[in-house]
Each structure stands twice: as C-alpha cells, then as structure tokens.
C-alpha positions as CSV (number, residue, x, y, z in Angstrom):
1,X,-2.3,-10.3,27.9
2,X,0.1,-7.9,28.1
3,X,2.9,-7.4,31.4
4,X,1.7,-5.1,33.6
5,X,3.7,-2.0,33.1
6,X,4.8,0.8,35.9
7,X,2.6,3.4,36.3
8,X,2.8,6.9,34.5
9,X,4.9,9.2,36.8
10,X,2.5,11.8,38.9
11,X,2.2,14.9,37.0
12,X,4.0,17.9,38.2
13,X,1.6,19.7,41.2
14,X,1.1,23.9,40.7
15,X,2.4,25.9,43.5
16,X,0.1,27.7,46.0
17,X,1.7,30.9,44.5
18,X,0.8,30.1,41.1
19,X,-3.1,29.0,41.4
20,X,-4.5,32.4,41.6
21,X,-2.8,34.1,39.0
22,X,-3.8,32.0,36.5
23,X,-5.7,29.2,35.1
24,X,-4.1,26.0,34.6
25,X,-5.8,24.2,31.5
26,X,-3.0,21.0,31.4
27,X,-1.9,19.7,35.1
28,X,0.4,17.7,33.0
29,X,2.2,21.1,31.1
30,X,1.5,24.0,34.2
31,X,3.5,26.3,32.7
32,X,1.3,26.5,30.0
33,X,-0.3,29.1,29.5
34,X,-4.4,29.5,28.2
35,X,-2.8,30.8,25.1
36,X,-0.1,28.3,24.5
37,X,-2.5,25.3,24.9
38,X,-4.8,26.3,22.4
39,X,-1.8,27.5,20.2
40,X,-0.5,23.6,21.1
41,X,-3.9,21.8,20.0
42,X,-3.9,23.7,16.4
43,X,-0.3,23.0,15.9
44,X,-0.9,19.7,16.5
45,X,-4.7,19.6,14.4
46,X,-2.1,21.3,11.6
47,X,0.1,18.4,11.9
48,X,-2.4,15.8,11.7
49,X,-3.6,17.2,8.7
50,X,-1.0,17.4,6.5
51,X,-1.6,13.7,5.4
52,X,-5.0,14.2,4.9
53,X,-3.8,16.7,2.5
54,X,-1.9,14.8,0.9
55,X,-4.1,12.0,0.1
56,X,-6.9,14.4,-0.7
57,X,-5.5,16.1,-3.3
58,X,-3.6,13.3,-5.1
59,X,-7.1,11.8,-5.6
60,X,-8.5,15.1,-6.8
61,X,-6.0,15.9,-9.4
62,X,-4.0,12.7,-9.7
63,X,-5.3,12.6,-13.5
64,X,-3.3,15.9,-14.2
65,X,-0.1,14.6,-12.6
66,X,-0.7,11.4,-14.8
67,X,-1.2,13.2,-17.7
68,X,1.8,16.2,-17.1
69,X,4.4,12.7,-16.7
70,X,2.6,11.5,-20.1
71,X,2.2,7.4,-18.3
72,X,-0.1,5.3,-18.2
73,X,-3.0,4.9,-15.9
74,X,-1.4,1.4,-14.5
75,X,2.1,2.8,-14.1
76,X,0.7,5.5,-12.6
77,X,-0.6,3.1,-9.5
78,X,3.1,2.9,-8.5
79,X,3.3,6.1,-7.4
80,X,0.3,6.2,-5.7
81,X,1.1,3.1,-4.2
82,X,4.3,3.8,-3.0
83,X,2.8,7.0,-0.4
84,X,0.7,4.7,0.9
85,X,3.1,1.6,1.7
86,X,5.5,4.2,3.3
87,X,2.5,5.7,5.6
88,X,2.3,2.5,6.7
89,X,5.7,1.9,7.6
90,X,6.0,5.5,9.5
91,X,2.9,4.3,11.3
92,X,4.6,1.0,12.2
93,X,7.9,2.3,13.5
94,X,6.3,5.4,15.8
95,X,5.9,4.9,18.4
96,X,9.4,3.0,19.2
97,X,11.1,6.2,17.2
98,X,9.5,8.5,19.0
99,X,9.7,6.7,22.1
100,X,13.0,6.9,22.3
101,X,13.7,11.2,20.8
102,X,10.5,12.3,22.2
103,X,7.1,13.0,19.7
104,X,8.9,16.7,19.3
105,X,11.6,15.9,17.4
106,X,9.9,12.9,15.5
107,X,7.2,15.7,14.5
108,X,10.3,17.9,13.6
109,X,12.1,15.3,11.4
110,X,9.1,14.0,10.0
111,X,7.8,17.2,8.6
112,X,11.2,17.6,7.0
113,X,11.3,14.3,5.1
114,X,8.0,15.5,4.1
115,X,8.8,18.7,2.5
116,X,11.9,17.0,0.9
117,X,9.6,14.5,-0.8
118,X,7.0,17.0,-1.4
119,X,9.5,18.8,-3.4
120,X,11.0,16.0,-4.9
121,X,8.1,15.2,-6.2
122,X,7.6,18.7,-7.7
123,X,10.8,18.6,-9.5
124,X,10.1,14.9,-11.0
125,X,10.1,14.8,-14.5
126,X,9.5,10.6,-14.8
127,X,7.6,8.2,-13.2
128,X,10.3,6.6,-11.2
129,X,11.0,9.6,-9.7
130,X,7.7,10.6,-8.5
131,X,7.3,7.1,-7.3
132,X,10.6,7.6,-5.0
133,X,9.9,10.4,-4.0
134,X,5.8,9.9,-3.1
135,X,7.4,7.0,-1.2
136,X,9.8,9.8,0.8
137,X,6.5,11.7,0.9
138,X,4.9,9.2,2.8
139,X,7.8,8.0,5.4
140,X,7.9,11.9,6.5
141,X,3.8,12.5,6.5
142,X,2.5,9.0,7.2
143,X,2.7,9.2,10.8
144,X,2.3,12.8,11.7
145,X,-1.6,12.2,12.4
146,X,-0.9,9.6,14.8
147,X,1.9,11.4,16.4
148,X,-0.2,14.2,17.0
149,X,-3.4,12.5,18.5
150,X,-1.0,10.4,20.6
151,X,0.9,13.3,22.1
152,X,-2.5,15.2,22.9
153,X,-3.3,12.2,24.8
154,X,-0.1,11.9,26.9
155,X,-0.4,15.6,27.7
156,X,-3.7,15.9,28.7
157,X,-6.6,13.9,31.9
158,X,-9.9,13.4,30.2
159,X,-11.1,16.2,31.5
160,X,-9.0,18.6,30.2
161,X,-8.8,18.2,26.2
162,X,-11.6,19.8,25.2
163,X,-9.5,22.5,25.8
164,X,-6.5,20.8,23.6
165,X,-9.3,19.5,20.7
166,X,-11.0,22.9,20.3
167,X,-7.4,23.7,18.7
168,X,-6.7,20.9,16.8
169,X,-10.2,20.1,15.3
170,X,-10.7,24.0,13.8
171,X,-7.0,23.8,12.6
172,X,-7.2,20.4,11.3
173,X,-10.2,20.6,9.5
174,X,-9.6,24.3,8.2
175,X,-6.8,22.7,7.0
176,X,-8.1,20.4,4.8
177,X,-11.0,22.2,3.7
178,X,-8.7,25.1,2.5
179,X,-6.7,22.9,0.6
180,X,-9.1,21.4,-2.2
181,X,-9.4,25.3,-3.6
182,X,-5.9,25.9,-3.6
183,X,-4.7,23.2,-4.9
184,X,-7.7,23.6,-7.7
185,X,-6.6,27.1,-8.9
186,X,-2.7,26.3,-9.0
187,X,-3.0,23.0,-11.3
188,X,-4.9,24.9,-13.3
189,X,-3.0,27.8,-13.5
190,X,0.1,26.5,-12.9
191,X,0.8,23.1,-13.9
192,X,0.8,19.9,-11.4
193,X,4.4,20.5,-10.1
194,X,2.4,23.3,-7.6
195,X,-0.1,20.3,-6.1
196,X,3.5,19.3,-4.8
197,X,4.9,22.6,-3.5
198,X,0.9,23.3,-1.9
199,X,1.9,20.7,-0.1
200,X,5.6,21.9,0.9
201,X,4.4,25.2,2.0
202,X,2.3,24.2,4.1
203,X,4.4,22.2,6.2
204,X,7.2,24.7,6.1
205,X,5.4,26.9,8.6
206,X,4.9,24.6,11.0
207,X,8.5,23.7,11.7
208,X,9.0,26.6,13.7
209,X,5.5,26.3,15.1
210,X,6.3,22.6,16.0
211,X,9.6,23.9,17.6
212,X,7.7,26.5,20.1
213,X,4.8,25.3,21.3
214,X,5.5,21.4,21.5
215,X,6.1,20.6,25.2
216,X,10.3,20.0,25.5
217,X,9.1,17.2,28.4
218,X,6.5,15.1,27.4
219,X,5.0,12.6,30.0
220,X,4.8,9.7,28.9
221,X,4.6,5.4,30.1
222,X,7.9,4.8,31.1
223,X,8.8,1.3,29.9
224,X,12.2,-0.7,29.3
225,X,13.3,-0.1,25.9
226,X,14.4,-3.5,24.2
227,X,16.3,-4.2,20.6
228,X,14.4,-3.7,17.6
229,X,13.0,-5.5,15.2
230,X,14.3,-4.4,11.9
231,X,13.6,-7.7,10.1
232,X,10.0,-7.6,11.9
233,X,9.3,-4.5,9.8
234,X,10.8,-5.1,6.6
235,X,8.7,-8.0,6.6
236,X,5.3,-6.2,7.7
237,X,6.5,-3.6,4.8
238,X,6.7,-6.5,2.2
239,X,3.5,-7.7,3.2
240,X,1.7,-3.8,3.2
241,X,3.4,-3.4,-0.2
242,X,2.4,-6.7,-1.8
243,X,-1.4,-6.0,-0.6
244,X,-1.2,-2.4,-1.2
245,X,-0.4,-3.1,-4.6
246,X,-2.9,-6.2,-5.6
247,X,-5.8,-2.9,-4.0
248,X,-4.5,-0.5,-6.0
249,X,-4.6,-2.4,-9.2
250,X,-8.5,-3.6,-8.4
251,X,-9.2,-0.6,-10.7
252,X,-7.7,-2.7,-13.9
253,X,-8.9,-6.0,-12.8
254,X,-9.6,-8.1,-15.6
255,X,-9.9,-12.4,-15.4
256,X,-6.5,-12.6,-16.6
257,X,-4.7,-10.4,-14.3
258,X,-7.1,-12.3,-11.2
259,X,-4.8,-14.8,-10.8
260,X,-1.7,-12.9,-10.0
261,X,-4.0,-10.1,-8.5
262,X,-4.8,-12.5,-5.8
263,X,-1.5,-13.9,-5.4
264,X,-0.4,-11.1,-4.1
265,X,-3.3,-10.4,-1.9
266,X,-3.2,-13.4,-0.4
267,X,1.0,-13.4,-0.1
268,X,0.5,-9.6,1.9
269,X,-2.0,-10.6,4.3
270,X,-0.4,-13.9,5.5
271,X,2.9,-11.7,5.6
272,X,1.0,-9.4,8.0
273,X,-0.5,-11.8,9.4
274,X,3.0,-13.7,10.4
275,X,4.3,-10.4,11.2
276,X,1.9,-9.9,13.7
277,X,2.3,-13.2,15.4
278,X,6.1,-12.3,15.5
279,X,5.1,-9.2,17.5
280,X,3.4,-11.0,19.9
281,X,6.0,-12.8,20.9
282,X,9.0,-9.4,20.8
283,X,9.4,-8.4,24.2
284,X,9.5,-4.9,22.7
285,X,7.7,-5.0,19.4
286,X,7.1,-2.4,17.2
287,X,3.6,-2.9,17.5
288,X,1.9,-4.7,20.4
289,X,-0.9,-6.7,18.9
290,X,-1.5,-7.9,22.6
291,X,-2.7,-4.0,23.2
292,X,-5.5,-4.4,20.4
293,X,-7.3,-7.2,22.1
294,X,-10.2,-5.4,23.8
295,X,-13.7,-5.8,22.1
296,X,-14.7,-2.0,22.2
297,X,-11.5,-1.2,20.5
298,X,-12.4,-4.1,17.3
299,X,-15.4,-3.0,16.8
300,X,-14.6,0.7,17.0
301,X,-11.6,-0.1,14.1
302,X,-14.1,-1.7,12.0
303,X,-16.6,1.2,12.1
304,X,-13.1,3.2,11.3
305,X,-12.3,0.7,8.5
306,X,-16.1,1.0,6.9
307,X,-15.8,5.4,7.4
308,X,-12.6,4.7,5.4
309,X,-13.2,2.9,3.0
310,X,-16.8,5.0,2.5
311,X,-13.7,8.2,2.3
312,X,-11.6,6.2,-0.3
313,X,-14.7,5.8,-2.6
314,X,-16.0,9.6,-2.2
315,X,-12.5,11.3,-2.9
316,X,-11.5,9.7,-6.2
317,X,-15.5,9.2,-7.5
318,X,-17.4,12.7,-6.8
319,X,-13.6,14.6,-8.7
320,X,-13.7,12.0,-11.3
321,X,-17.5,12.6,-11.8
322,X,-17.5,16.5,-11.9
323,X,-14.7,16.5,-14.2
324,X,-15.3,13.6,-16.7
325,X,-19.7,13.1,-16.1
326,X,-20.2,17.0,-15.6
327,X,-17.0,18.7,-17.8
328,X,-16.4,21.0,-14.4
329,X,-12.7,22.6,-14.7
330,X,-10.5,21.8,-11.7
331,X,-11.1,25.3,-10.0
332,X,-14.7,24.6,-9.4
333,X,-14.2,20.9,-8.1
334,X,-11.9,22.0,-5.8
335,X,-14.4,25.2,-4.9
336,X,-17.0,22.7,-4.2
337,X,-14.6,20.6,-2.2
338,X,-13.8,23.3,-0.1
339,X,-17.0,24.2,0.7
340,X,-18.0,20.5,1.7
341,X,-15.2,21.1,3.9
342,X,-16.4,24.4,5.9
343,X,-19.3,22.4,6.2
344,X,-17.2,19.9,8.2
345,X,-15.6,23.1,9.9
346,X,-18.8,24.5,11.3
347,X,-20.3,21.2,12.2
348,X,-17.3,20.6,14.3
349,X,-18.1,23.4,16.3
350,X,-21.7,22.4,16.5
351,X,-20.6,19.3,18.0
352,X,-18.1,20.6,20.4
353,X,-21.1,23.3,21.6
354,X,-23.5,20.1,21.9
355,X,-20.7,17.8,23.1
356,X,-22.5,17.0,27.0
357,X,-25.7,16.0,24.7
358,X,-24.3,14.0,22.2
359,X,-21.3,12.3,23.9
360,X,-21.2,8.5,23.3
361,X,-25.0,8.3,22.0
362,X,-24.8,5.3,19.3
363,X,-27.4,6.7,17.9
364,X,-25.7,9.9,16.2
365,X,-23.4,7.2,14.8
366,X,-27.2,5.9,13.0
367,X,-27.7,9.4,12.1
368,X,-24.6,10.1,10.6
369,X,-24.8,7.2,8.3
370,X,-28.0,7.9,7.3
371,X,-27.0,11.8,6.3
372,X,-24.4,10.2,4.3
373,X,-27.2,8.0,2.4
374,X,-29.1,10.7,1.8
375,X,-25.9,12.8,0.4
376,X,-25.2,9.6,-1.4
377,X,-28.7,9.8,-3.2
378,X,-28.8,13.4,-3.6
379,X,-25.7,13.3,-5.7
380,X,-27.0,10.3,-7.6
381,X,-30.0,12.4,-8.6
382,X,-27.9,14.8,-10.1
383,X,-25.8,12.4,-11.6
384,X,-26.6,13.8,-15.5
385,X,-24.9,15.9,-18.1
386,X,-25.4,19.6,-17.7
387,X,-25.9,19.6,-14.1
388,X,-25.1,22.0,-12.6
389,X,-22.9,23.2,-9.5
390,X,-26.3,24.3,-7.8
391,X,-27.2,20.7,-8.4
392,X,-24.6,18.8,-6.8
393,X,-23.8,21.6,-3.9
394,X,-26.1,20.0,-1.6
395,X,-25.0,16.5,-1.3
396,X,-21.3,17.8,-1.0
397,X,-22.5,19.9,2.0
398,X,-24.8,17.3,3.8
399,X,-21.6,15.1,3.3
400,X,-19.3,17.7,5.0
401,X,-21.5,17.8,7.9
402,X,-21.8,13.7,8.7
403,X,-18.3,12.9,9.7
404,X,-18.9,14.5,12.8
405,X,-21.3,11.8,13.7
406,X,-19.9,9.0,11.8
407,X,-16.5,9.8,12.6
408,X,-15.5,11.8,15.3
409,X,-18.1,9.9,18.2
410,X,-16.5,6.0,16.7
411,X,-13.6,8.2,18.5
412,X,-14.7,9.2,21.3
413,X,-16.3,5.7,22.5
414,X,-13.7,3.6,20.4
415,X,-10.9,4.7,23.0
416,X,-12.6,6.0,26.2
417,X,-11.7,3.0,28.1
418,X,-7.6,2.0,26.8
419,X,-5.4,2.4,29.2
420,X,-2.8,5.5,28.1
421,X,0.1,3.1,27.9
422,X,-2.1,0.9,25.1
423,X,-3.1,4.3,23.4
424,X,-0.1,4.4,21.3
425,X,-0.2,1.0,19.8
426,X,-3.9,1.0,19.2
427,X,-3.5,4.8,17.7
428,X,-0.9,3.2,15.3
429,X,-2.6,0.4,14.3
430,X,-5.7,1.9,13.4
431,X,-3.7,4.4,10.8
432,X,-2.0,1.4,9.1
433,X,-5.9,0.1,8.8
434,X,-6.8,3.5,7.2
435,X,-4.0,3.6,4.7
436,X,-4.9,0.7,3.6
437,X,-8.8,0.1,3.6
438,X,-8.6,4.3,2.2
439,X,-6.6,2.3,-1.3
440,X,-8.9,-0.1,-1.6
441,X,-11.8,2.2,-1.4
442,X,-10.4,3.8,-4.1
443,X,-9.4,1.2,-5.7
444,X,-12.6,-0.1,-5.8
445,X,-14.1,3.4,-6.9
446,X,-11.9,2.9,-10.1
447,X,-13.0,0.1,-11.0
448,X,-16.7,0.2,-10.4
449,X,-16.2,3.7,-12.2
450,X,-14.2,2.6,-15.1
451,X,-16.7,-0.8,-16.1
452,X,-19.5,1.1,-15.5
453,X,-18.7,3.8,-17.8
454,X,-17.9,1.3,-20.4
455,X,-20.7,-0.6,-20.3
456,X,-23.3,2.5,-20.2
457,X,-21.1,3.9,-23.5
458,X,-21.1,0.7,-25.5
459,X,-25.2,1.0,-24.9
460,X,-25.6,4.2,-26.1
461,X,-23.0,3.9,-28.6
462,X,-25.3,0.9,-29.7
463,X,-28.2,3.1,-29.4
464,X,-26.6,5.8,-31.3
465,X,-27.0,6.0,-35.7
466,X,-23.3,5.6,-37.5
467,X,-23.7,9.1,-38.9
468,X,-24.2,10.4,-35.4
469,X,-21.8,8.8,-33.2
470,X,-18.1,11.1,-34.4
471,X,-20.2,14.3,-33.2
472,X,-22.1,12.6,-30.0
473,X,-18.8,11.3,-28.7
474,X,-18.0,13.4,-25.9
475,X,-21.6,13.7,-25.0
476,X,-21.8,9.9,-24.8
477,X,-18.7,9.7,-22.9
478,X,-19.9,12.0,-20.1
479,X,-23.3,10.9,-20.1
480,X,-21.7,7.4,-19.7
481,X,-19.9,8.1,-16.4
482,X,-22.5,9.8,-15.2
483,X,-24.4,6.9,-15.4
484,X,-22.0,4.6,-13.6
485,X,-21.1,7.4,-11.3
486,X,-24.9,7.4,-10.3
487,X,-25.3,3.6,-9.6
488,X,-21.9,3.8,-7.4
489,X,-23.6,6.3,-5.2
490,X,-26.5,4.1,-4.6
491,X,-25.0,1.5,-3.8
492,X,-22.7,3.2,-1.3
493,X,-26.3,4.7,0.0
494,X,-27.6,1.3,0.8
495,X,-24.0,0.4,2.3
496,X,-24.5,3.4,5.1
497,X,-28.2,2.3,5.7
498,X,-27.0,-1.1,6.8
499,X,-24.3,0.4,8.7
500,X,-26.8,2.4,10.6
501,X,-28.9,-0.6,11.6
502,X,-25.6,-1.8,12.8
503,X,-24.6,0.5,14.6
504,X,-27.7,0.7,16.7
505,X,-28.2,-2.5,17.4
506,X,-24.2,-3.3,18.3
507,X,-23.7,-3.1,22.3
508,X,-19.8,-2.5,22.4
509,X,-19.6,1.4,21.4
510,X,-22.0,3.0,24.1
C-alpha cells in the first residue's frame, strides 16, 4: 500500500459579491468564466488528440511514406516503432515532469517537440532520419493525451466536468475525425512529406491556445518531491523498445525469425517487469505501481487493453483492405474514415444527452461490443472485388458509433472510485498499455493480413490456367486480400462477442 499522502489543499471559496453575477462552473478555477471553461475542455480534447492523429494516419498511409523513402517493409518497422517506444517514455516521465513545471508548460514544451519532429519528419529524405525524428515525434506527443485528461481531473469535483468534457469530447473527436480526409487529399495530391506537416499545423495553433486558457495555478496533490530515477527509466525504455520491436515485427514472423522474435519479447517484459518492482520500492518513482493495485482499476485496463488492441487491428486492416482488396485511391479511404468518425462525433453527443440513463450500466459495454461484431461482419460481407463505397459505408459508421459504449463508459466506471492523488499514475500507466497493446494489434493485423493474402493467391493462382494468370494478376491479388481481409474480420467479430459475455457477467465495472 501506498503512504498516506496530505490532503489536496481546499479550493479557493467565491466571494458573496461574486455569486450573483455569474455562474461558477469550476470551484477549483472561479475566475473562470462559462466561456473560458468550455474554451479550456476543447483545448484540452485538442490536445489529447493530436496523438491519436498521429497514429491514425501513419497506419492509413504508412504504405505511401514506405514507398516515397523507396525501403523495405521490415526497415520500415523502425520508424514506426520508434513513435511508439518514445510515447511510452513521455508517458512514463509525466507526471514527475509536470509535477514539478506545472501540466501548462509540459503541454507547452511538448507540443513543441512535437511540431519539431513532425517537421523533421517532413523534411527526411532516409529512413534513419524518419526513424529519429518519429522517435522526437513521439517524446513531444506521447503524453499530451494523458496530460490532458489528468489536468481536467485536478481542475474539476465530479460534479462539475460534464461541463469540462462537453469541450474536450466534440474537440477531440472532431479532431480526429477531420483528420483521415485531410490527410487523404494531401498525400495524394501532394506527396507524403504533407501527412507530416498535417500534423505540424495542427499543433501549431494550439500553442497559443494552450498559453490562454490553461489555468496558470493548477491544484494539484502536494507531495515531497524526491530524486529521480533516471537509470529506472532507461531501463523501462530498453524493456518498451525490446518488446515494442519483437510486436512490430509479428507481421514478418516466419519459424526462423521465432527464435530471436521471442528473445526479445521475453528480454522486454522481464525488463518491465524488474522495472516495475524497482518502482515499488523508489520513494518517488516515476510510476507508482502501488497506485494500480485496486481491482476495478485491472479489470477496467484490460477492457482498455482488449478496445486497443480491437483499434490496432481496425486502423492498419480496413485502409489496407480498401486500398489493396477494393483498389480505392487514398482520398476516398480517408473520406470514408472521416465519416466513421462524425459518426463517433454525433454519438458522443448522444451519450452526453443520455448520460443520467446510461452512466455505469455494464450492459452498454455488452452492447457496444456487440455493434462492433456486427460492423465486423458487415464489412466481412463486403469483403469482395468491386465493392463498392456504398457497400462498406455501413460497417465503418456502425463502428464510429460503438466506442462510445465500449470505450468511453470502461472510463467512466474504470476510475470513479481512485483517489485524485492515484489518478495520475493510473492515467499514465494505462497510455503506456495502449501504446503498446495498439502495435501489437497492428502487428498482428499484418500478419494475419499478409499470410492470408498469400495463401488465398497461391489457390487461385492454382486454380487459374497458365495462359490466364499474366492478365488475372491484379484481379487475383485483390481478390486475395479480400479474402484474408474477410476471415480477419470474423474472427475479430467472434472476439467482441466473447467480450460482451464478459463484460456482463464481470462484477468489478458497475
């Protein structure tokens, strides 16, 4: 168990002269204004975003950046790889960083490092630089999600951030499903440097955003500030890196490369693992692994983990299958993207106008789960050359509408009973689990893609006369993926069907 820490300082009380002018929507900020806190909750849904953004669209048009650099698929892992590993090491480090400069100016530097990277990656002309520079990327953008969602809890009682998440869900999730169009028309237009500079100008504007509306006195746990533990995270970075890789390389997995595939596995988790036991012992640790003990908290991350890795599969496979199964240019996937995502944007407002009906109902998790089967199945049945975009359109919208449910109310129940001082740790922690369970989702996606696809073109190819074959190529090729795309979706239908059962018969989230 962890010490028992002092209590959060009292929050400062409004005048007698002030309460009738106007409302006060945070009794931790009263000078706030109505105005400025819902400017404050879409600065910070903004914020959180931006990583989303950036993992999004690397998934949807990593095969152009690939292909402008001229590497190889396998080389190519690295710089996918290195985002990730340095998200995890942002997580890891924030909240003793921005313990100690306040989550304003961590949000401020961050978003700097991030535009820096996101530009240095626009101006890479090799693979080692993108690599570098994706791992820049990721230090800078890594953590902003966390930082945000932390911040909003400091600055706000229970009761009051509906009127903080009203912001930051519409912001965040216009956010992200904006981006997939944009990014679409400017690769194809413009080459893959712009999927980096999308990404730069849009974090640009929120530096002075950031700047204005972020409180300049955040109210946070006061707590003794030890030394840090520098080796502590090197190691844990070692041990992300190591496992990061052997997830990312899933998708080339052959017997030979098993061995050393699970060498490295095996070497990053018992580096974690050690890590973690180091922490528990720190009396200021970067992480506090005795603040992630509770039981509705573990079973909350692993409904997290399974919505992640569910994400990791559905952003590289339903791209890869328009593109390669369906012959769709990149505009139109990332049209179609975008549109899943105003489906997310409306169904967040839904929620929020249904919120006293729905709030911590396991149920809805069920029903979320289930939606995503039957988007899952739906897109499987239009798995076939020549679909069309009418065909696939409504899986991609039934699947913009589930994360509510399968997603947002794992949140509300997962930390409704953490003490605000454990917040920040657990918040942390659970965004090192999504970086890495999100790879291995795609990883997996790869891989399941790539051997299916093989194995439903050497059939056809077998089925297919000599004389025939040069002029059926393509047509085999896409008919081929489509194939393997469609027995990957029912599989991951059957996966959400189990999860359903689980989650009503578990007893922890309620």
């Amino acid at each position: 168990m962890s010490p028992p820490l002092p209590p959060l300082p009292p929050f400062p009380q409004i005048s007698a002269a002030d309460a009738p002018a106007r409302a006060v929507l945070l009794s931790a900020h009263p000078e706030f204004r109505p105005l400025r806190v819902y400017a404050f909750g879409a600065t910070l849904g903004l914020v959180a975003g931006l990583d989303f953004v950036a993992a999004i669209l690397i998934a949807m048009a990593g095969v152009q950046v690939q292909t402008g650099l001229g590497v190889a698929p396998r080389d190519f892992l690295w710089a996918l790889t290195s985002y990730a590993v340095a998200a995890v090491v942002a997580n890891l480090v924030l909240v003793q960083l921005a313990g100690r400069v306040s989550y304003r100016r961590f949000t401020l530097g961050s978003l700097v490092v991030f535009i820096l990277g996101a530009l240095a990656c626009a101006a890479a002309e090799s693979l080692p630089a993108l690599t570098l520079a994706r791992a820049v990327q990721g230090l800078g953008g890594g953590g902003l999600f966390a930082a945000a969602r932390i911040l909003a809890q400091f600055s706000s009682q229970p009761q009051e951030r509906l009127s903080l998440f009203w912001g930051f869900g519409l912001a965040n999730f216009a956010l992200v499903a904006l981006a997939p169009w944009l990014a679409g028309w400017l690769v194809s237009n413009h080459g893959w440097h712009t999927l980096f500079l999308l990404q730069a100008a849009l974090a640009v504007p929120l530096l002075p955003l950031v700047a204005l509306v972020y409180p300049r006195i955040e109210h946070r746990p006061r707590r003794p500030m030890g030394q840090l533990d520098w080796p502590g995270v090197l190691a844990f970075a070692t041990g992300a890196l190591l496992l990061e890789h052997a997830l990312e390389h899933l998708r080339y997995l052959t017997r030979a490369d098993l061995p050393a595939l699970a060498g490295y596995g095996v070497a990053g988790i018992a580096l974690l693992v050690l890590v973690m036991r180091r922490f528990s012992r720190h009396p200021d640790p970067w992480l506090d692994p005795r603040r992630l003990t509770s039981r509705r908290y573990l079973i909350g991350l692993a409904f997290y983990g399974v919505f992640y890795l569910i994400t990791g599969y559905w952003n590289f496979l339903v791209p890869a299958f328009l593109v390669e199964g369906l012959g769709f240019g990149l505009t139109k996937v990332g049209g179609l993207l975008s549109l899943g995502g105003l489906t997310t944007l409306a169904a967040v407002v839904v929620f929020h106008l249904c919120l006293p009906r729905v709030m911590r109902k396991r149920r809805y998790i069920a029903v979320g789960y289930i939606g995503l089967a039957t988007a899952f199945l739906a897109m499987a049945a239009a798995a076939r050359p020549g679909a069309s975009a009418i065909a696939v359109l409504p899986a991609i919208v039934l699947q913009g509408a589930m994360p509510v449910l399968a997603l947002l109310q794992v949140a509300m129940m997962t930390f409704v009973d953490m003490p605000t001082e454990d917040f920040a740790h657990a918040y942390a922690f659970k965004n090192i689990v999504r970086e890495i369970v999100n790879a291995l989702g795609t990883g997996l996606a790869v891989l399941q893609l790539h051997h299916g696809a093989e194995a439903a073109r050497s059939a056809m190819q077998a089925a297919t006369p000599d004389s025939l074959a040069p002029a059926l190529g393509d047509v085999v090729q896409q008919a081929a993926v489509s194939v393997a795309a469609g027995h990957i979706l029912i599989g991951l239908a059957l996966g959400c069907l189990v999860v359903a059962v689980i989650a009503v018969a578990q007893r922890s989230l309620k």
